[in-house]
C-alpha positions as CSV (number, residue, x, y, z in Angstrom):
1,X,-74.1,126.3,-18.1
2,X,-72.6,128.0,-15.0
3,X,-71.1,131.4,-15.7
4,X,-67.3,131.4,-15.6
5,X,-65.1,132.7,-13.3
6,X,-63.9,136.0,-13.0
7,X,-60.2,136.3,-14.7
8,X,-57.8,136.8,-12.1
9,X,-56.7,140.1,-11.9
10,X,-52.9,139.5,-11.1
11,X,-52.1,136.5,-12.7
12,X,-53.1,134.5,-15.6
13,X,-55.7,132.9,-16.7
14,X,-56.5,128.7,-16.1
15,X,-56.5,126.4,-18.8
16,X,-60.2,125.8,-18.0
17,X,-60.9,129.8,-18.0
18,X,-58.9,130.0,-21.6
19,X,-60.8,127.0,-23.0
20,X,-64.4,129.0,-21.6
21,X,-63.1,131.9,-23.7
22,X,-62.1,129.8,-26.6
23,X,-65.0,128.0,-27.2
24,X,-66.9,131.2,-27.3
25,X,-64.1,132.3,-30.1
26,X,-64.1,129.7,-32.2
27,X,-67.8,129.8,-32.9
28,X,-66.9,133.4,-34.5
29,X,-64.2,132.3,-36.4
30,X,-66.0,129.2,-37.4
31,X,-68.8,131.6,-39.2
32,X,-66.1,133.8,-41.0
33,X,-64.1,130.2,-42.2
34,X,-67.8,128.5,-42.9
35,X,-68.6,130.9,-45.2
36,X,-65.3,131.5,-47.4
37,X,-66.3,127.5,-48.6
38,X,-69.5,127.2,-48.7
39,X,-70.6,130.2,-51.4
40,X,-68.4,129.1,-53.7
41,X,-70.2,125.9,-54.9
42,X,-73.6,127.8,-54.5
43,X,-72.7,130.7,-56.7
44,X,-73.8,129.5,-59.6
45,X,-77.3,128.5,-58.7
46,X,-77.4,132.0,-57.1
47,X,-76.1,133.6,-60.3
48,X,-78.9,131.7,-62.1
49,X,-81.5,132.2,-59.9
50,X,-80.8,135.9,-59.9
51,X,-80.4,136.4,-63.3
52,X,-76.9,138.0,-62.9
53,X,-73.9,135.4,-63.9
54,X,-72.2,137.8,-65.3
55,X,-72.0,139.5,-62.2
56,X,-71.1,136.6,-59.4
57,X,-67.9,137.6,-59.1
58,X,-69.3,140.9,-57.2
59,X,-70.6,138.6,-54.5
60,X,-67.1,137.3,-53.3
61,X,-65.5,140.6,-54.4
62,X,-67.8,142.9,-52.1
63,X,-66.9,140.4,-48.9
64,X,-63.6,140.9,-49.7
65,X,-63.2,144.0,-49.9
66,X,-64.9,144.7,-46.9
67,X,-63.2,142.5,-44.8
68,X,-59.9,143.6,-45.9
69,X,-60.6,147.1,-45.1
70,X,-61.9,146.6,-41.6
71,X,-59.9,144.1,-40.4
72,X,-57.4,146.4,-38.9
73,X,-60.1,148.9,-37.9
74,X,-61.6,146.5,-35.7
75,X,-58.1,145.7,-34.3
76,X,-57.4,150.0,-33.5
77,X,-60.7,150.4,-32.0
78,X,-61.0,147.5,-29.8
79,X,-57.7,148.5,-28.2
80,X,-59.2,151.9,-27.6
81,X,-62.8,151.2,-26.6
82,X,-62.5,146.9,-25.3
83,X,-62.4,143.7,-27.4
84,X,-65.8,142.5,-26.2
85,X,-68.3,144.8,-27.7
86,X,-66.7,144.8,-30.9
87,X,-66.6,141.0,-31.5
88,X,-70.1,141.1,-30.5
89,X,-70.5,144.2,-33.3
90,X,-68.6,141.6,-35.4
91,X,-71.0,138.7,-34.9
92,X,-74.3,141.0,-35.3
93,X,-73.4,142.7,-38.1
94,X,-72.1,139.3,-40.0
95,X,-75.6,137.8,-38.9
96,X,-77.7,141.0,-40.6
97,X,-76.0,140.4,-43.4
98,X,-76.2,136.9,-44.1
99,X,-79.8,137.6,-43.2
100,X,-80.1,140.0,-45.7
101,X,-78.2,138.1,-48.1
102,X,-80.3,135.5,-48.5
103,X,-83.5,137.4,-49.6
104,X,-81.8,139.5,-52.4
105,X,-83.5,139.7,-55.0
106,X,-81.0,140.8,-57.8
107,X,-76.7,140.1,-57.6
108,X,-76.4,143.9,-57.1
109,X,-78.6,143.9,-53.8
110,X,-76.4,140.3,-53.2
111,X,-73.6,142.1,-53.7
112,X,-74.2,145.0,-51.3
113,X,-75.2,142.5,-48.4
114,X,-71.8,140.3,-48.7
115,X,-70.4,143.8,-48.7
116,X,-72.0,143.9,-45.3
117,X,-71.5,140.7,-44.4
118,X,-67.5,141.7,-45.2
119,X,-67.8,143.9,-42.4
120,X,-68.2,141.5,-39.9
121,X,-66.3,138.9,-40.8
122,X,-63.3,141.1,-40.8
123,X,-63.6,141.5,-37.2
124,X,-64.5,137.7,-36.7
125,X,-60.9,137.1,-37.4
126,X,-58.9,139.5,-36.5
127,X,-60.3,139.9,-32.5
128,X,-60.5,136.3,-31.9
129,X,-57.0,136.1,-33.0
130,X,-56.2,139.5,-30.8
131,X,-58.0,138.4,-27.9
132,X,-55.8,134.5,-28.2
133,X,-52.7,137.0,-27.7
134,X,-54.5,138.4,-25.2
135,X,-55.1,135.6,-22.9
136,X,-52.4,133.1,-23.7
137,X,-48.4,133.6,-23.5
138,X,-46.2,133.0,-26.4
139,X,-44.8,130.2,-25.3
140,X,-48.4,128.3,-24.6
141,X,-50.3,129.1,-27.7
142,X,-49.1,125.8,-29.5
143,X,-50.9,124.1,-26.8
144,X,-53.9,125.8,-28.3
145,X,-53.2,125.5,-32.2
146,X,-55.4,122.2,-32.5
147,X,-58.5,124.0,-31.3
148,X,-57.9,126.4,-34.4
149,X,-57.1,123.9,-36.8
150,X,-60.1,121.9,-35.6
151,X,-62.3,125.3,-37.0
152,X,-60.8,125.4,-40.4
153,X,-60.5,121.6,-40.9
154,X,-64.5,121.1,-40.3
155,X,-65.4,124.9,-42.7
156,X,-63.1,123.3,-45.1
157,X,-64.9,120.3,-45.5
158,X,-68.3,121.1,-44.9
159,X,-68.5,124.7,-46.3
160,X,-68.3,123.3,-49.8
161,X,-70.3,119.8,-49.7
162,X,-73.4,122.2,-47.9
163,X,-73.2,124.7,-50.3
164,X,-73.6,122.3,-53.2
165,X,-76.3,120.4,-50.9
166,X,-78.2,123.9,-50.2
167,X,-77.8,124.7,-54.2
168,X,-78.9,121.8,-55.0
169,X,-82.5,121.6,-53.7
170,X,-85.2,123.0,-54.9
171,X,-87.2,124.5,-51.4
172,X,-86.4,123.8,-47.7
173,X,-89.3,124.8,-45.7
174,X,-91.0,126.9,-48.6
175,X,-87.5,128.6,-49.3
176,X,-85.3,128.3,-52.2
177,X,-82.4,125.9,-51.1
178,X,-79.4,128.1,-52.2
179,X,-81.0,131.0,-49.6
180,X,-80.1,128.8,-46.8
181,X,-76.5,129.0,-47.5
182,X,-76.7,132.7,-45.9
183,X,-79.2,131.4,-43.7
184,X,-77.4,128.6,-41.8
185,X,-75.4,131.8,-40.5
186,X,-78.3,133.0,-38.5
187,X,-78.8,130.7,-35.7
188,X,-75.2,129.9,-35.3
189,X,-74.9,133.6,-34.8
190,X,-77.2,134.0,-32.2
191,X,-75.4,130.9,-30.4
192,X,-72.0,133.1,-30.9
193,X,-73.6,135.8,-29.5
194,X,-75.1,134.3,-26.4
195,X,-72.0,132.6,-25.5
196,X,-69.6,135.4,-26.3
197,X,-71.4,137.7,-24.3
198,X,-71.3,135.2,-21.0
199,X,-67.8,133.9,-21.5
200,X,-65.7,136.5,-22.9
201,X,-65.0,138.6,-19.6
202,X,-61.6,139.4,-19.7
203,X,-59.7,142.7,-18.3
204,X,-58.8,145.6,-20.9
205,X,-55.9,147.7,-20.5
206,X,-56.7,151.3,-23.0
207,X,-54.1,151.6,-25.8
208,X,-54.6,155.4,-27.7
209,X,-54.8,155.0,-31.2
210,X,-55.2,157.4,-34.1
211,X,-57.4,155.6,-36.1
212,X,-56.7,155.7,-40.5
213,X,-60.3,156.1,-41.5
214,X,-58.4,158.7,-44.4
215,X,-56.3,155.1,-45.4
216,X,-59.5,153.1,-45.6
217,X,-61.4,155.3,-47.5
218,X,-58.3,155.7,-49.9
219,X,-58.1,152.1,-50.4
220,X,-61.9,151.4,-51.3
221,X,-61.7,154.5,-53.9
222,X,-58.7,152.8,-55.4
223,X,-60.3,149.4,-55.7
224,X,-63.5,149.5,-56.6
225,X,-63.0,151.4,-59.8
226,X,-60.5,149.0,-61.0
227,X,-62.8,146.1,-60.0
228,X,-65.7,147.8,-62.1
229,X,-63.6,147.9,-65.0
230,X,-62.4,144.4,-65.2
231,X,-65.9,143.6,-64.7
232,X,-67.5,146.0,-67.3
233,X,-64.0,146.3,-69.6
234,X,-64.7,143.8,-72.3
235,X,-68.5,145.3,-72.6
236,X,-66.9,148.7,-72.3
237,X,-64.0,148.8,-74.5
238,X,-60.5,148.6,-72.3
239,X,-59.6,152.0,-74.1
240,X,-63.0,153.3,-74.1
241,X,-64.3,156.9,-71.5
242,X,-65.7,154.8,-68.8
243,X,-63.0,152.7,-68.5
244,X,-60.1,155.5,-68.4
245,X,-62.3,157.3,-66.0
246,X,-62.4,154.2,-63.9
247,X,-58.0,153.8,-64.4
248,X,-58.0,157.2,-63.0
249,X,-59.4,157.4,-59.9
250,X,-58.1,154.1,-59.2
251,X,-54.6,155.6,-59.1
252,X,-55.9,158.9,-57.7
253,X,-57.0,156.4,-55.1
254,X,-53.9,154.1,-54.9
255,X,-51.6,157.6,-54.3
256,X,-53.8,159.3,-51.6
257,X,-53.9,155.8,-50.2
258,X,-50.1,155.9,-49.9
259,X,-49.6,159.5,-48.9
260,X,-52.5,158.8,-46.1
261,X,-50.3,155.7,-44.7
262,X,-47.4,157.7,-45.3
263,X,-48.7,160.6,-43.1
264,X,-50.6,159.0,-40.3
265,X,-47.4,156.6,-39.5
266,X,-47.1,153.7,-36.9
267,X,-51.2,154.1,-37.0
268,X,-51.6,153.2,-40.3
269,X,-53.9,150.6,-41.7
270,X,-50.4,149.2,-43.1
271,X,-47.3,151.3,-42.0
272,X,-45.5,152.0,-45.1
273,X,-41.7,150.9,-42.8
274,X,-42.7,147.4,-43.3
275,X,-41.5,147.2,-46.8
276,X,-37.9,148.5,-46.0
277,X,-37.8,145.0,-44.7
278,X,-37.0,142.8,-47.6
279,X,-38.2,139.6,-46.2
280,X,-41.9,141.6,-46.1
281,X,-41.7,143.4,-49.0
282,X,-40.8,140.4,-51.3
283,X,-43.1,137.9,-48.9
284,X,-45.9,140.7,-50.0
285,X,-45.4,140.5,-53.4
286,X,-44.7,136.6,-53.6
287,X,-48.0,136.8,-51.7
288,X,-50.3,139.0,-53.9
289,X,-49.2,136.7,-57.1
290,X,-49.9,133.4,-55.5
291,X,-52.9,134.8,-53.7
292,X,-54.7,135.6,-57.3
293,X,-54.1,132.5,-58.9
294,X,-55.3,130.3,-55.8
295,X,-58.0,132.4,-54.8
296,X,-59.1,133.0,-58.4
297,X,-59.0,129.2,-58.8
298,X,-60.9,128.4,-55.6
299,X,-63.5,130.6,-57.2
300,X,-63.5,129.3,-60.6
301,X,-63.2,125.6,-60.1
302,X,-67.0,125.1,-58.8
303,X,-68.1,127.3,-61.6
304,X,-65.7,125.1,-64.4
305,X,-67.2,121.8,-62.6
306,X,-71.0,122.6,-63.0
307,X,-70.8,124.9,-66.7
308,X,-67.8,123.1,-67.9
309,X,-67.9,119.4,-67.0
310,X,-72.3,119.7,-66.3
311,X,-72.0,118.9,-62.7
312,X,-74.6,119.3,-60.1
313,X,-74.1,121.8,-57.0
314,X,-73.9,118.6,-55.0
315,X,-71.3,116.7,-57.2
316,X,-69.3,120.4,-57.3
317,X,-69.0,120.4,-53.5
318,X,-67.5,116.7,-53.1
319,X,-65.3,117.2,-56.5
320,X,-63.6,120.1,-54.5
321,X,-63.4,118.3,-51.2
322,X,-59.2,117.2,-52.9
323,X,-58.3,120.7,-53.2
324,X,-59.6,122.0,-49.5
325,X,-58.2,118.4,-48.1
326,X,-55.2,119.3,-49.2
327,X,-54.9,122.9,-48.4
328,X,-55.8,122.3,-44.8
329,X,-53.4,118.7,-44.1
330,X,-50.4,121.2,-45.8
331,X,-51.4,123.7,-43.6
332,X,-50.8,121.6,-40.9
333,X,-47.4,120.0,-41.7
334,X,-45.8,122.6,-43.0
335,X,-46.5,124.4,-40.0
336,X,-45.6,121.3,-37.8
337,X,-41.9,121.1,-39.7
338,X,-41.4,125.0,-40.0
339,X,-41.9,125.3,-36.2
340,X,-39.4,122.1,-35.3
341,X,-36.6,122.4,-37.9
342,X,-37.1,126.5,-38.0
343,X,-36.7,126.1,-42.1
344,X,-39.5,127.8,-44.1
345,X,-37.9,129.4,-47.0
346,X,-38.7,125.8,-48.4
347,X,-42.2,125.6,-47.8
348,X,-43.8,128.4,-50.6
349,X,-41.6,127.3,-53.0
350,X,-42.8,124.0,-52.9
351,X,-46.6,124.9,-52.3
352,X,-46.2,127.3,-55.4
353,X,-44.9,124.8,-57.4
354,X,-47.5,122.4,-56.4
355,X,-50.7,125.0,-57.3
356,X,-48.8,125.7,-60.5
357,X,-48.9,122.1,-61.7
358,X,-52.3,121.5,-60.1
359,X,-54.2,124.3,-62.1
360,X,-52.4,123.4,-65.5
361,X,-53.6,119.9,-65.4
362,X,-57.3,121.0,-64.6
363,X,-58.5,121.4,-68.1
């Protein structure tokens, strides 16, 4: 492949320069999007394997958390320091820990990993999406929007049906089968990697930043506690030491996390100013309540299919194909009719609706 050509330095880029750098992004986001599907029908064999069920929600939780939390870092620094090394940080640190992940031996070492694999991924998103607003005008990223939709649309259906494929076999090449489901990452990786670090040569302009490493600590003090007792509460007691303990310094965490954001300002991992804004405050909190009973059912309907209803990995991955169809086709129209008719007020109302009636019925 013949290296690309230099960006211009006083105009912008071809279509043929932005599609170079696009194809190098997309491999990135395609690993992050990959792996948000294709755990969740595996989990259970994992779990099993592992000897940890109990615990298997650690493995999603960890990612999450992770994720969450250094998305917006990746976002300060790489304004400061340069997009490219960090989305190459990105990449390596989501491939070590996908490595990792997939010769744990227990769901607490699993756990830690996806932790680590969290890290990356949260800059997988957030720079290729950075770096699109980098390199393509307002006006022309629709142009672009298929590209992205092609990434999603292909995770979406093949993250699930491999996982449950993966699960379901015994050994591949003298390994457990549900080990390549961290595995797979590896050499699509290095690919990112290699074609990352040819393709993505764009100019950087330094922006200062204070950077809310205060806020991020904050916010992991106030989760995880909470997350260990909903874990550990019913075992526990709700009422019992440990889990008070764990109450407190979740809202000793929650507050320092506020009066962090509070003090560090226009630099904070979320500026507090947003929620005078009631379209964002209420969209936040529409957000959060939709956003646990989809995700929690995203997460739960593999595991209901194969302890429930006895199916196999395999059959878990093609029963959820209707629910990941569907998410991605509305996906697309509603964004289709919300950018031509300018109406979206209309469109969570009815996708809430829609997820409430789904999830009653699947019983």
């Amino acid at each position: 492949m013949s290296a690309p050509a230099a960006p211009p330095a006083d105009g912008p880029l071809s279509h043929r320069q932005i599609l170079t750098i696009f194809g190098g992004l997309m491999i990135g986001m395609f690993l992050a999007a990959l792996d948000q599907t294709i755990v969740s029908t595996a989990i259970r064999t994992i779990a099993d394997d592992l000897h940890g069920l109990s615990l298997q929600a650690w493995a999603t939780t960890a990612y999450l958390i992770t994720a969450t939390i250094s998305t917006p870092l990746y976002g300060k620094l790489s304004d400061i320091y340069g997009r490219k090394p960090f989305f190459l940080a990105a990449i390596s640190i989501f491939v070590v820990g996908s490595a990792a992940s997939a010769f744990a031996t227990s769901m607490y070492q699993l756990a830690a990993f996806r932790g680590l694999q969290g890290l990356g991924a949260g800059g997988l998103f957030s720079l290729a999406l950075t770096i699109i607003g980098d390199v393509v005008a307002p006006r022309e990223r629709a142009r672009y929007q298929g590209y992205f939709v092609a990434v999603f649309g292909t995770s979406s259906v093949l993250g699930p049906v491999a996982g449950g494929f993966f699960a379901g076999q015994p050994e591949i090449l003298g390994i457990a089968g549900w080990r390549w489901v961290f595995l797979v990452n590896v050499p699509l990786g290095i690919v990112a990697l290699a074609v990352v670090s040819r393709v993505l040569n764009i100019p950087h302009t330094r922006r200062e930043h204070r950077i809310d490493w205060p806020g991020a600590l904050a916010l992991a003090v106030g989760l995880v506690p909470l997350l260990i007792v909903a874990e550990q509460g019913r075992a526990w007691g709700w009422g019992s030491p440990p889990a008070l303990a764990c109450y407190a310094l979740g809202l000793v965490g929650i507050v320092a996390f506020l009066l962090a954001e509070r003090h560090i300002g226009e630099d904070a991992l979320l500026p507090l100013r947003f929620f005078r804004n009631g379209v964002f405050g209420w969209g936040s909190l529409a957000g959060f309540v939709v956003g646990t009973g989809m995700f929690g059912a995203l997460a739960l309907l593999p595991l209901y299919l194969q302890i429930v209803k006895g199916s196999s990995p395999t059959q878990a991955g093609l029963q959820t194909l209707p629910l990941v169809l569907g998410i991605m086709s509305m996906s697309v129209l509603s964004g289709q009719l919300i950018s031509r008719t300018g109406r979206y007020k209309v469109w969570p109302v009815i996708g809430t609706s829609l997820m409430i009636a789904g999830i009653g019925r699947c019983r």
